[in-house]
C-alpha positions as protocol buffer text, in pm:
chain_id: "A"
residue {
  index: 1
  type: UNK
  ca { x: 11946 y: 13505 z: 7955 }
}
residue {
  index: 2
  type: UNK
  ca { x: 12107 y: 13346 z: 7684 }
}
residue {
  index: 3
  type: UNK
  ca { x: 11854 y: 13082 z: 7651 }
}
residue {
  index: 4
  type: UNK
  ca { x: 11582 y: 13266 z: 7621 }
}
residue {
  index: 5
  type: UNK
  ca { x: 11375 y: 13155 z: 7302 }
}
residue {
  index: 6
  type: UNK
  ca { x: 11447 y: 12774 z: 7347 }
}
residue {
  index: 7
  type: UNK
  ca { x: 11204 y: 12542 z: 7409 }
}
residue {
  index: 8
  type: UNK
  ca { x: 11035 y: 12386 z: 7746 }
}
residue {
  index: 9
  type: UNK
  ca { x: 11255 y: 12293 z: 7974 }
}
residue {
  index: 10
  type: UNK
  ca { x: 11576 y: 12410 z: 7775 }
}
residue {
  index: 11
  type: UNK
  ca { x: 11435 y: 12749 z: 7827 }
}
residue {
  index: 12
  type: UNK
  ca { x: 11306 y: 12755 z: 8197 }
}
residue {
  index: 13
  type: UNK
  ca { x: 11553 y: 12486 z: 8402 }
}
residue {
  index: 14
  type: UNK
  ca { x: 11857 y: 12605 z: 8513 }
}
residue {
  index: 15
  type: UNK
  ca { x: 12073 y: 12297 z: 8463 }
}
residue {
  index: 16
  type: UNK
  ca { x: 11916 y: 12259 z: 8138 }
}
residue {
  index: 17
  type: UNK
  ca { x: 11920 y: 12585 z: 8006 }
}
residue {
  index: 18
  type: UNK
  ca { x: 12287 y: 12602 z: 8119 }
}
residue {
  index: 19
  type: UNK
  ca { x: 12354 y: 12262 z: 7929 }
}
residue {
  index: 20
  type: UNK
  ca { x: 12170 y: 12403 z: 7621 }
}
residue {
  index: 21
  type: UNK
  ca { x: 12331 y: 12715 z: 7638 }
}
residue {
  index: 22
  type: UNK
  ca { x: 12712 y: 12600 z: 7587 }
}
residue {
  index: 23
  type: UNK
  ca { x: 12593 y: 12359 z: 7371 }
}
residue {
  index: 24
  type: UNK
  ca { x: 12507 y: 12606 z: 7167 }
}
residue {
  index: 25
  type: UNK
  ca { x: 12815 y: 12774 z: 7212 }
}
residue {
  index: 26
  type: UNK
  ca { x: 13023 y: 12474 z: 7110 }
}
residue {
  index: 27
  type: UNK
  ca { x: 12830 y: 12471 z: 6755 }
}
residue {
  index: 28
  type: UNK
  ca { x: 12882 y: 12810 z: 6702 }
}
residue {
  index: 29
  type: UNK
  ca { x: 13247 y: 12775 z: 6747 }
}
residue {
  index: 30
  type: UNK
  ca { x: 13286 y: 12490 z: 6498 }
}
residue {
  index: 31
  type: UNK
  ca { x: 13036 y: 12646 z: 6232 }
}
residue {
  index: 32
  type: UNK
  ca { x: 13228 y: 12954 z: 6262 }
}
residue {
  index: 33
  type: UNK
  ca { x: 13524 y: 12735 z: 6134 }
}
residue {
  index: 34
  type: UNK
  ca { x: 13335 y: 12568 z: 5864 }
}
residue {
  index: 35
  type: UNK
  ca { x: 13150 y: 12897 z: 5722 }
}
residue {
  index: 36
  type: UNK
  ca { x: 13507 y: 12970 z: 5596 }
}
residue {
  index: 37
  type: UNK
  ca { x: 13509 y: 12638 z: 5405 }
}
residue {
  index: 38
  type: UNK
  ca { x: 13147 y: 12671 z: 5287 }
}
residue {
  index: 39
  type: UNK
  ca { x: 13300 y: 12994 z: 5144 }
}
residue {
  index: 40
  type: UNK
  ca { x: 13575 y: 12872 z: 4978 }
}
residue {
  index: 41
  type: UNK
  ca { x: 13378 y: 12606 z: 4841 }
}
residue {
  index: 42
  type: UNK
  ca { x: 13131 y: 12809 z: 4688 }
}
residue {
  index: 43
  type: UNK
  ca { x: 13361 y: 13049 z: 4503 }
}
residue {
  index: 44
  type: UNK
  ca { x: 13514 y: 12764 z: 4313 }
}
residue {
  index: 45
  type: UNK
  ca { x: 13246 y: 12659 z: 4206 }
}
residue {
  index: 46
  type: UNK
  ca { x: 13135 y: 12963 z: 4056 }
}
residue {
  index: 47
  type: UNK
  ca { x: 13509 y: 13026 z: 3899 }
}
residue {
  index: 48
  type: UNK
  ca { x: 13443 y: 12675 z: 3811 }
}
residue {
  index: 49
  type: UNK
  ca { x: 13098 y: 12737 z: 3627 }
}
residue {
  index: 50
  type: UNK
  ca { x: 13255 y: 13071 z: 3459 }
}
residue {
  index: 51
  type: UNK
  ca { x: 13568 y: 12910 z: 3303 }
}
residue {
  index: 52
  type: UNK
  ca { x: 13381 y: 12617 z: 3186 }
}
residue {
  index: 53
  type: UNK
  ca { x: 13144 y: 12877 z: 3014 }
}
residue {
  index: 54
  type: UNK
  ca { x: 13455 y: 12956 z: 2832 }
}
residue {
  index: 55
  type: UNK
  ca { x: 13601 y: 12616 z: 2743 }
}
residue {
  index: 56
  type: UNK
  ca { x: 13872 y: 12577 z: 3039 }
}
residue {
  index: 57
  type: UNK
  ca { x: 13828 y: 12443 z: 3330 }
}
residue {
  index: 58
  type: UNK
  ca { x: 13918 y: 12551 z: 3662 }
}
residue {
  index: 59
  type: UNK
  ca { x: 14254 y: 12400 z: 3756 }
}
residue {
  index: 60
  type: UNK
  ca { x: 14368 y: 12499 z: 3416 }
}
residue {
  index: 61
  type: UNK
  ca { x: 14224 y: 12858 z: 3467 }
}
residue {
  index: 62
  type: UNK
  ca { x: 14416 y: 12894 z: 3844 }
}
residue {
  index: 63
  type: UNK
  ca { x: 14744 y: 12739 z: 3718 }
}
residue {
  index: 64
  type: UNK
  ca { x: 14770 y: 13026 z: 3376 }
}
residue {
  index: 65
  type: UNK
  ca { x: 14699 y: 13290 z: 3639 }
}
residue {
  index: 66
  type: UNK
  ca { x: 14961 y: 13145 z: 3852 }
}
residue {
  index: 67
  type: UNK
  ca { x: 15170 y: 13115 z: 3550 }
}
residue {
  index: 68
  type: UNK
  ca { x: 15077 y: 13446 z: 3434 }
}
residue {
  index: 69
  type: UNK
  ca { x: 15174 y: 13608 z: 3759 }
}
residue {
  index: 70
  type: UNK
  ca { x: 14859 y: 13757 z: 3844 }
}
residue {
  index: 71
  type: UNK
  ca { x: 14781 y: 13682 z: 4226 }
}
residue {
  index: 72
  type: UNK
  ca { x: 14389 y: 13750 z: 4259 }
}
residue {
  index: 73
  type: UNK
  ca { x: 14223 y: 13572 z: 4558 }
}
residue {
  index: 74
  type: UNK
  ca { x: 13923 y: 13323 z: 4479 }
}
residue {
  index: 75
  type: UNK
  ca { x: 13656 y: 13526 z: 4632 }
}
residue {
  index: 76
  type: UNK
  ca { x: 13714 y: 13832 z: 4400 }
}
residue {
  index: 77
  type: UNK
  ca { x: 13723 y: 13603 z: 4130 }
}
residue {
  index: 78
  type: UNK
  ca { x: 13385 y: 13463 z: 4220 }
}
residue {
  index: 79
  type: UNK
  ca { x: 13282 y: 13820 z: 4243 }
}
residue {
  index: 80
  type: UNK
  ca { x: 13417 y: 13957 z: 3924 }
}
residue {
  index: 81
  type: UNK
  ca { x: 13266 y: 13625 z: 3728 }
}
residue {
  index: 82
  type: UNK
  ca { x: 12935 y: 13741 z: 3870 }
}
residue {
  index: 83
  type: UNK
  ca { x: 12970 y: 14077 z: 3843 }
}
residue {
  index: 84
  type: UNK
  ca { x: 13181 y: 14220 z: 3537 }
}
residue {
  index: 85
  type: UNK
  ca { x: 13237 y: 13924 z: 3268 }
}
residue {
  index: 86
  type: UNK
  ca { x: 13390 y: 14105 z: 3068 }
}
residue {
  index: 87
  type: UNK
  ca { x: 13707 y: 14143 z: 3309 }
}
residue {
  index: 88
  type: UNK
  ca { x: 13665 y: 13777 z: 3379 }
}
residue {
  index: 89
  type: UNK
  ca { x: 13678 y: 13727 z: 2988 }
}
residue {
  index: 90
  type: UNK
  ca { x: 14001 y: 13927 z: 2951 }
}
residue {
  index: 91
  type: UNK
  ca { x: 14148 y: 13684 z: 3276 }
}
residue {
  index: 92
  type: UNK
  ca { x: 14056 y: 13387 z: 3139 }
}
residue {
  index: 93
  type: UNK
  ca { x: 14249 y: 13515 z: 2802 }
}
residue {
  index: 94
  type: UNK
  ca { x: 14486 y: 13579 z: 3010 }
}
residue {
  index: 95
  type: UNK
  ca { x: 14550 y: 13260 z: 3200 }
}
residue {
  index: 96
  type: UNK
  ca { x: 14525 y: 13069 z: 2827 }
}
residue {
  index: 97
  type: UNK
  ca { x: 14750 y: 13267 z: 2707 }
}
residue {
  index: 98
  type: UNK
  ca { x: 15021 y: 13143 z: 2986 }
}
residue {
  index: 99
  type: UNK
  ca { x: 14950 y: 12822 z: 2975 }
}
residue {
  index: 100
  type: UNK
  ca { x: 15192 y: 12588 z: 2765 }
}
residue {
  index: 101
  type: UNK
  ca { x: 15080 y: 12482 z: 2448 }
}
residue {
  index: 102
  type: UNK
  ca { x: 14913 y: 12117 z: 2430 }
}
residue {
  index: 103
  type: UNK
  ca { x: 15107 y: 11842 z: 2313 }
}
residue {
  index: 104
  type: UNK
  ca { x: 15031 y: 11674 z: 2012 }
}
């Protein structure tokens, strides 16, 4: 039943169909893992974009906030970069306003 759909023999053939079948099963295992990577990887790079809108870039951006105490997870970040800028202005403020002043 579960490989219904596939192709030719993959489909039809018990053996096959079996083989096809966990196959499948071991891929969606391991991409389950990775979506949460692809995730992470994506919000970044959208903090990433924002702050660099804004003349910081990212790694300074995350270490103010961590300096600045505020614990805010990376995908509401992403969300509130896309979504309200002007929040993700006043963070980015913020997180400059934490960090230690440049050396001369």
């Amino acid at each position: 039943r579960a490989a219904r759909g596939y192709w030719g023999g993959r489909g039809r053939l018990f053996k096959t169909a079996k083989e096809s079948v966990l196959k499948a099963m071991v891929h969606a295992y391991a991409h389950r893992k990775d979506r949460k990577h692809d995730f992470r990887r994506l919000w970044i790079t959208r903090i990433s974009a924002a702050t660099r809108a804004e003349g910081v870039s990212y790694s300074q951006f995350m270490h103010g906030l961590e300096l600045a105490g505020v614990t805010i997870n990376r995908k509401a970040l992403s969300n509130m970069a896309i979504e309200d800028p002007a929040a993700f202005k006043a963070l980015i403020a913020r997180a400059r306003e934490a960090l230690p002043a440049p050396a001369a």
